[in-house]
MARDRENVO-691694 format. One record per residue (C-alpha): x, y, z; residue in three letters; residue number from 1. Coordinates in Angstrom, 3 decimals, decimal comma. Layout:
xx:yy:zz:r:k
X:Y:Z:ALA:NUM;
...
//
This chain:
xx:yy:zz:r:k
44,636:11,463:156,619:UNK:1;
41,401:13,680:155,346:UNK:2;
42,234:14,864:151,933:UNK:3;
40,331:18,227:152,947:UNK:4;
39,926:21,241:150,288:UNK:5;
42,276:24,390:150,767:UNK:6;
41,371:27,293:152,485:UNK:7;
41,175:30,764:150,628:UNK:8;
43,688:33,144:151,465:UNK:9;
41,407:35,620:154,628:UNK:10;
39,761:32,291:155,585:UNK:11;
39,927:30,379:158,568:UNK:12;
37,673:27,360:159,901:UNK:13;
36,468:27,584:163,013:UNK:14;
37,479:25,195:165,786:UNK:15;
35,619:21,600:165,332:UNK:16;
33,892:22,721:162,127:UNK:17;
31,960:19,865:160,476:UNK:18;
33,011:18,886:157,033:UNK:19;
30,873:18,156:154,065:UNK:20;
32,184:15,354:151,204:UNK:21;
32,629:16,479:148,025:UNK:22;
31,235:13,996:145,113:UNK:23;
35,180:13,211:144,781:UNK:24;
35,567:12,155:147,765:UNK:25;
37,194:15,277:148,829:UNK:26;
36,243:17,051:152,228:UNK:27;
35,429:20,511:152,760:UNK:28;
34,287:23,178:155,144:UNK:29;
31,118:24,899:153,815:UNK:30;
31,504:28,599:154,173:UNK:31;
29,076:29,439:156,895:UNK:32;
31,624:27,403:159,305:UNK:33;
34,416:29,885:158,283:UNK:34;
35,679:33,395:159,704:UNK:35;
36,826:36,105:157,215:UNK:36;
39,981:37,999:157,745:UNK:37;
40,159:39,653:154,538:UNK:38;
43,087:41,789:153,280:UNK:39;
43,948:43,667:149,963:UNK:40;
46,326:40,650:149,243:UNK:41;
43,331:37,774:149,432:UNK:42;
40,674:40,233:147,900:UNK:43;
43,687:40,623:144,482:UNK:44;
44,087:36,034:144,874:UNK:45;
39,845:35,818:144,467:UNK:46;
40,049:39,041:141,546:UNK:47;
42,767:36,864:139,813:UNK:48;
40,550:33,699:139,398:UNK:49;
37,591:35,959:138,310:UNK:50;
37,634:36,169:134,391:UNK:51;
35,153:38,294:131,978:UNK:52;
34,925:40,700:129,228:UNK:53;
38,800:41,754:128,775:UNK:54;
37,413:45,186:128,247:UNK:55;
35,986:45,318:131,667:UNK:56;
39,227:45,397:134,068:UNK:57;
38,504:44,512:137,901:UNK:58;
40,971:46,115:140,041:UNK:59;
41,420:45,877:143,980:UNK:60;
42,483:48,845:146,022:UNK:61;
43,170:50,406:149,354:UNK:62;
42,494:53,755:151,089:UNK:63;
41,825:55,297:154,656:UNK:64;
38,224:54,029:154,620:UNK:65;
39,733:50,047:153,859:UNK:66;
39,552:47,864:150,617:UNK:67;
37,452:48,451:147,493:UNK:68;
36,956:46,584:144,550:UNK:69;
36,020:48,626:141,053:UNK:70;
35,601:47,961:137,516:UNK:71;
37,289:49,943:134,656:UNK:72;
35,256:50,233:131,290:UNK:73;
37,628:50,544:128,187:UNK:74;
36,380:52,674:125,639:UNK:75;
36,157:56,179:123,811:UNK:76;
35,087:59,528:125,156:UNK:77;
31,367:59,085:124,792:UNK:78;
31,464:62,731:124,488:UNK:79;
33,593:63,379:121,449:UNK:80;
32,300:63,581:118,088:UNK:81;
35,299:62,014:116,450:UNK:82;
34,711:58,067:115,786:UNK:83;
38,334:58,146:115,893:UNK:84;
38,646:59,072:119,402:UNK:85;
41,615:56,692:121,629:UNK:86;
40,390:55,001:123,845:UNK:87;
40,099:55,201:127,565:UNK:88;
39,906:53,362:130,682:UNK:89;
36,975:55,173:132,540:UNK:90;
36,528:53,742:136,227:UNK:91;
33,228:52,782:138,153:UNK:92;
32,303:53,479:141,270:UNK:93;
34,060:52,043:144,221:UNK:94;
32,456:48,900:146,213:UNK:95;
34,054:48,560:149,800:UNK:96;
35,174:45,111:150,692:UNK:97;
34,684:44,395:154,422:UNK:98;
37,414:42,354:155,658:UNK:99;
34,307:39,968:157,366:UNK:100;
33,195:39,209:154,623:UNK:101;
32,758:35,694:152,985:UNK:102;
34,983:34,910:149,821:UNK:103;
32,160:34,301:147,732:UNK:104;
30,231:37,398:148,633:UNK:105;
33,318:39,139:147,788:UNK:106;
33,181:37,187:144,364:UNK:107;
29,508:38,599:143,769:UNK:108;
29,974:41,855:144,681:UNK:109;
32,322:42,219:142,046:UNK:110;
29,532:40,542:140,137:UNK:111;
27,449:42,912:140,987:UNK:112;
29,961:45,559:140,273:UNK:113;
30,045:44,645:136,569:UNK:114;
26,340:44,846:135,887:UNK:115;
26,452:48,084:137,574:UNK:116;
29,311:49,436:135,530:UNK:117;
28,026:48,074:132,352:UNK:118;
24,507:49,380:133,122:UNK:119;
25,940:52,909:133,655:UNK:120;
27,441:52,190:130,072:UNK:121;
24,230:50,732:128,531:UNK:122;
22,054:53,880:129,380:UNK:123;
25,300:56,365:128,205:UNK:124;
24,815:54,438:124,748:UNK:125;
21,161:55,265:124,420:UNK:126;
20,631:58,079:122,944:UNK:127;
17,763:60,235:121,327:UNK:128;
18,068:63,108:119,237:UNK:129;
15,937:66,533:120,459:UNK:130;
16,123:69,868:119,031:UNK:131;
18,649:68,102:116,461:UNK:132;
20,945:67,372:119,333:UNK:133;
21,751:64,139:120,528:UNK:134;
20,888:63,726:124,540:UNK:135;
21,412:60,695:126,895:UNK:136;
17,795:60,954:128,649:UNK:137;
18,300:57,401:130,871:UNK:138;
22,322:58,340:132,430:UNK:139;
22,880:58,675:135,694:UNK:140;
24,103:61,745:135,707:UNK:141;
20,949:64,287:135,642:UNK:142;
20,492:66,607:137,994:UNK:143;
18,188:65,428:140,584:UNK:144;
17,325:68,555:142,298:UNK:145;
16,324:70,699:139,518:UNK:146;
14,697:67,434:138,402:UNK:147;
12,740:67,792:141,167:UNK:148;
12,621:71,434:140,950:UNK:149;
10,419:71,004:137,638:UNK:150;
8,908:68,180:137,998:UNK:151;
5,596:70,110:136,114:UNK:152;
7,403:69,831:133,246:UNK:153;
7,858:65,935:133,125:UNK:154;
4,270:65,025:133,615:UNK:155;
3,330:62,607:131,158:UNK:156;
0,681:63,230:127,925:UNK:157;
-2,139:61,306:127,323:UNK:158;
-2,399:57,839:126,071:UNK:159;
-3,248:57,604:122,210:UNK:160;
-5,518:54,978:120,556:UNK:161;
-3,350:51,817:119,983:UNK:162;
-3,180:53,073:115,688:UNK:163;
-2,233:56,510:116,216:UNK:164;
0,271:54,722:119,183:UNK:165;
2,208:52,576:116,598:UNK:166;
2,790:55,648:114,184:UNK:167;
4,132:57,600:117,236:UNK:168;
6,539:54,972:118,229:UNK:169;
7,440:54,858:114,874:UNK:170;
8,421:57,965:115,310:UNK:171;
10,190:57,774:118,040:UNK:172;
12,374:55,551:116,984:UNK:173;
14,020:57,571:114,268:UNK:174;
15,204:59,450:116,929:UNK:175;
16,933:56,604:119,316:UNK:176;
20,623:55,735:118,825:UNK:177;
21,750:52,618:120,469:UNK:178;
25,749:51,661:120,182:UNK:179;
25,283:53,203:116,724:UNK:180;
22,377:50,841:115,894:UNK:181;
18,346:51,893:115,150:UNK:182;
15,518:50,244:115,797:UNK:183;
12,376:49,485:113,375:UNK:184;
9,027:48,402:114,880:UNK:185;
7,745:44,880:113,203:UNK:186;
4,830:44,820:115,859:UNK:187;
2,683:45,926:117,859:UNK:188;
-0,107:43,827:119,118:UNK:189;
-2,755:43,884:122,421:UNK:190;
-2,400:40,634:124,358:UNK:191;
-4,998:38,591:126,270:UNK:192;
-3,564:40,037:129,575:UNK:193;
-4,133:44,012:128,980:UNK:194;
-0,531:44,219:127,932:UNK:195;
1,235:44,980:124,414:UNK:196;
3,551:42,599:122,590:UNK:197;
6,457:45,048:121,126:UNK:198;
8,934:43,129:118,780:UNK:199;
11,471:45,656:116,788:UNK:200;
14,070:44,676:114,507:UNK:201;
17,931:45,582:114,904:UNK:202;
18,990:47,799:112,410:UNK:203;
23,312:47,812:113,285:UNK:204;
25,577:49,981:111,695:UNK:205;
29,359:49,598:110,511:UNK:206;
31,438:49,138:113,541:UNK:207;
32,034:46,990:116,881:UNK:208;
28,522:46,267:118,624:UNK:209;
28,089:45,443:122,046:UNK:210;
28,697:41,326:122,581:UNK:211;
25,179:40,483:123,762:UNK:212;
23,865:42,260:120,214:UNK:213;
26,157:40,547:118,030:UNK:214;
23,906:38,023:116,069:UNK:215;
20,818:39,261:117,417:UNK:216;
18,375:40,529:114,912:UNK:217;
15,339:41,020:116,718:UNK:218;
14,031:42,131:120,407:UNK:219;
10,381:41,865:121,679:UNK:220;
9,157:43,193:125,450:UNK:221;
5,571:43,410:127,109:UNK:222;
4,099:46,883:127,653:UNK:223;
1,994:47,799:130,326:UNK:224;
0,621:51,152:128,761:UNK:225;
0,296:52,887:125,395:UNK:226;
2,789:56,096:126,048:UNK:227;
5,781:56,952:124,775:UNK:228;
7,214:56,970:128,207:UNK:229;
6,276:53,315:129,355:UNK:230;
8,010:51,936:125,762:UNK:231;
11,263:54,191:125,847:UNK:232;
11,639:53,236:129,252:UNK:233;
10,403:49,466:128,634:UNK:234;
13,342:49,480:125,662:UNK:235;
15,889:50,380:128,133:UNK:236;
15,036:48,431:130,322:UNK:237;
15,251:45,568:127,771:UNK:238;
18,642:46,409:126,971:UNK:239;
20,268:46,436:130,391:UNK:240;
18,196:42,712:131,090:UNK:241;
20,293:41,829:127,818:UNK:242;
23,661:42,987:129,556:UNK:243;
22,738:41,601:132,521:UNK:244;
22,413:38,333:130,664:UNK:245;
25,195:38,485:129,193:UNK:246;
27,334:38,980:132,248:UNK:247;
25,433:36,073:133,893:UNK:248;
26,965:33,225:130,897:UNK:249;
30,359:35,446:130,911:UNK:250;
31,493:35,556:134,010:UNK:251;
33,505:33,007:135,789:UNK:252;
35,232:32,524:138,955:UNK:253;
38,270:29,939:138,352:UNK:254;
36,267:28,949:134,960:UNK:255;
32,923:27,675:136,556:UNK:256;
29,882:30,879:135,412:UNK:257;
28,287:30,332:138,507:UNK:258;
25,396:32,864:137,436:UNK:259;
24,639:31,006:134,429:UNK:260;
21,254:29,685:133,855:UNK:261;
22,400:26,811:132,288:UNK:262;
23,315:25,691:135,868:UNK:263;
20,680:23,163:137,593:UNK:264;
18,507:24,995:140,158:UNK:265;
17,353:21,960:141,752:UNK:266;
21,391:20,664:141,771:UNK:267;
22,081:24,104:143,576:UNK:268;
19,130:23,518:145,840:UNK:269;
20,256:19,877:146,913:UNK:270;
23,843:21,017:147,476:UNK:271;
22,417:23,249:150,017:UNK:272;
20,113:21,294:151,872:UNK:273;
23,832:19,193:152,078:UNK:274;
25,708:21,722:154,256:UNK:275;
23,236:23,952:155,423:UNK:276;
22,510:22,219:158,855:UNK:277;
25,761:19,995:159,757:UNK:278;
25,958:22,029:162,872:UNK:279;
22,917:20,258:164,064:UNK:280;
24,329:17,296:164,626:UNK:281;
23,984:15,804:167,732:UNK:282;
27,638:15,668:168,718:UNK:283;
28,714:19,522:167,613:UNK:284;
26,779:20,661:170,554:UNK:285;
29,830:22,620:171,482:UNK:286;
30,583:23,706:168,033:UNK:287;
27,129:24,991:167,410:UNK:288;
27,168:27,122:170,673:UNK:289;
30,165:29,101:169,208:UNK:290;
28,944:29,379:165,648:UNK:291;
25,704:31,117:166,684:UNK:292;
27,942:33,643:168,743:UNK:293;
30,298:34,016:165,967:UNK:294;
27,170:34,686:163,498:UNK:295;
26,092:36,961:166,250:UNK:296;
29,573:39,095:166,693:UNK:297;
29,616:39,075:162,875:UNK:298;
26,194:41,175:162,441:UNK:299;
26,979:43,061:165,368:UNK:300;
29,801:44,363:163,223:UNK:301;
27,138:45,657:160,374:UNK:302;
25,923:48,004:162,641:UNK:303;
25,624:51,706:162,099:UNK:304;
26,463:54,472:164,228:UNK:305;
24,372:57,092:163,794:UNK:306;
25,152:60,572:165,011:UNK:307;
21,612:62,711:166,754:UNK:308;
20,379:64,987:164,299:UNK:309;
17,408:65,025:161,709:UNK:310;
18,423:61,685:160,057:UNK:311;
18,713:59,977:163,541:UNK:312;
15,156:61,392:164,251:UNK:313;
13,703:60,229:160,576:UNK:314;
15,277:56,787:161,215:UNK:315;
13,669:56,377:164,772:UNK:316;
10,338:57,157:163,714:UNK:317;
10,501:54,711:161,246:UNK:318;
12,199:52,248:163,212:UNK:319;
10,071:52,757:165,556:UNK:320;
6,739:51,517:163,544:UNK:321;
8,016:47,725:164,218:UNK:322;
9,697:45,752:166,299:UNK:323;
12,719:44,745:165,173:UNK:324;
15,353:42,916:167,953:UNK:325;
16,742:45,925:170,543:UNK:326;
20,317:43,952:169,373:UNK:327;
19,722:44,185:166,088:UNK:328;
18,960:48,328:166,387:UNK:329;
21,443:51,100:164,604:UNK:330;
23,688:52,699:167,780:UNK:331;
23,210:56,605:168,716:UNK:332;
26,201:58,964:168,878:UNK:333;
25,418:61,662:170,827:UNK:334;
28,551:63,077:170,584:UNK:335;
//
């Protein structure tokens, strides 16, 4: 008798499904040979082998419009001027979970879920001081429209000359606030390729600092231009690719950190080539014939329905500059 790896909870193989040998001897049906029949029940089995950041809850939910997945952030009111203040769960956005869906993109949505949240976090925490009063310039919360509304306002200054540039970032910089921390330029030099070489030291403060920061003395980025605008923006940008990092080691899906970079690419790559075309062989004729129109039903699914109005009309016209498959086309309610 096959000793065959378990099925997920929402998975099913589909009838005559090649198998793949694991390197202990094990079988197993690669993914793509699998149809998803997800429910809150299987989504909360994959959430509770998914382990990160204990501040970072993951929690699995259903409403009228089906199953979500969303991320809680534990902390204080970023908007209270007492250090003192309790703490609170604040919750992310919510990520729908299609019930087609394959476990493991169910796994990396909630992934992507946590960078998300912890980006939204990350720009909260940055924080410059204007008019002697703190602001939050890179949130998500501005008000696009009147943005947009005075957008004369936001064009950008001149560059400076790259000496009069490092005083001004120097400047700058007594004004920025990150997670309670400062920021004190070591460098700033022209490289070879047009671009600048920034490198600042970390200057923390009493207190709990973000994990990714803990240790970390210095931080060094490339700049395109000499403004004040490309660096603050190149800094933040610096600091969500270090919380991104840090949820690619951290996280871990029944204790393997699939995201790491410490994993072999070219081991990933091989595994692939491995179970990617099994359906080609020569006697899954039959098999192959249904897992194209299962693929097929399964997109067909994805499809939007559209009702006429302006947004139908936008959408042709720009659907309508290629050529994609008629199948493959958004459906019009005309209702």
């Amino acid at each position: 008798m096959l000793n065959i790896e378990t099925l997920l909870d929402g998975e099913k193989a589909l009838a005559n499904a090649p198998k793949a040998v694991l390197a202990d001897g094990r079988f197993c049906i690669p993914q793509h040979y699998l149809s998803y029949q997800h429910s809150l029940s299987s989504v909360e089995q994959l959430l509770l082998d998914i382990d990160f950041d204990p501040r970072y809850p993951i929690f699995a939910s259903q409403d009228e419009t089906g199953i979500y997945v969303q991320v809680g952030i534990i902390g204080v009111d970023n908007y209270k001027s007492n250090t003192n203040s309790q703490e609170k769960v604040v919750y992310g956005r919510k990520w729908r979970v299609e019930p087609q869906l394959p476990s493991s993109e169910i796994i990396q949505t909630v992934f992507l879920a946590l960078k998300k949240a912890r980006e939204h976090e990350i720009r909260e925490l940055f924080r410059l001081e204007h008019n002697n009063k703190m602001t939050t310039p890179f949130n998500n919360h501005h008000d696009l429209p009147l943005l947009t509304n005075s957008r004369e306002r936001l064009q950008p200054t001149a560059s400076k000359a790259q000496a009069l540039f490092c005083t001004e970032i120097e400047k700058i910089l007594k004004t920025i606030r990150y997670d309670g921390m400062q920021f004190e330029l070591l460098s700033f030099l022209l490289r070879p390729t047009g671009e600048y070489l920034v490198e600042l030291k970390l200057l923390p403060q009493a207190g709990d600092q973000l994990a990714e920061l803990t240790g970390t003395e210095y931080i060094s980025f490339m700049l395109a231009k000499p403004t004040i605008n490309y660096f603050t923006h190149q800094l933040m940008q610096h600091l969500i690719q270090l919380s991104d990092r840090y949820i690619d080691e951290q996280f871990r899906y029944r204790g393997f950190n699939r995201f790491s970079w410490e994993n072999e690419v070219s081991a990933i790559a091989q595994l692939s080539t491995e179970v990617r075309q099994l359906h080609k062989s020569a006697d899954l004729d039959g098999f192959n014939q249904h897992w194209q129109q299962s693929n097929y039903e399964t997109d067909r699914s994805r499809i939007p329905v559209v009702s006429s109005g302006a947004l139908w009309s936008k959408l042709k016209n720009q659907l309508d500059s290629f050529s994609p498959i008629a199948s493959t086309l958004p459906i019009n309610n005309r209702l």
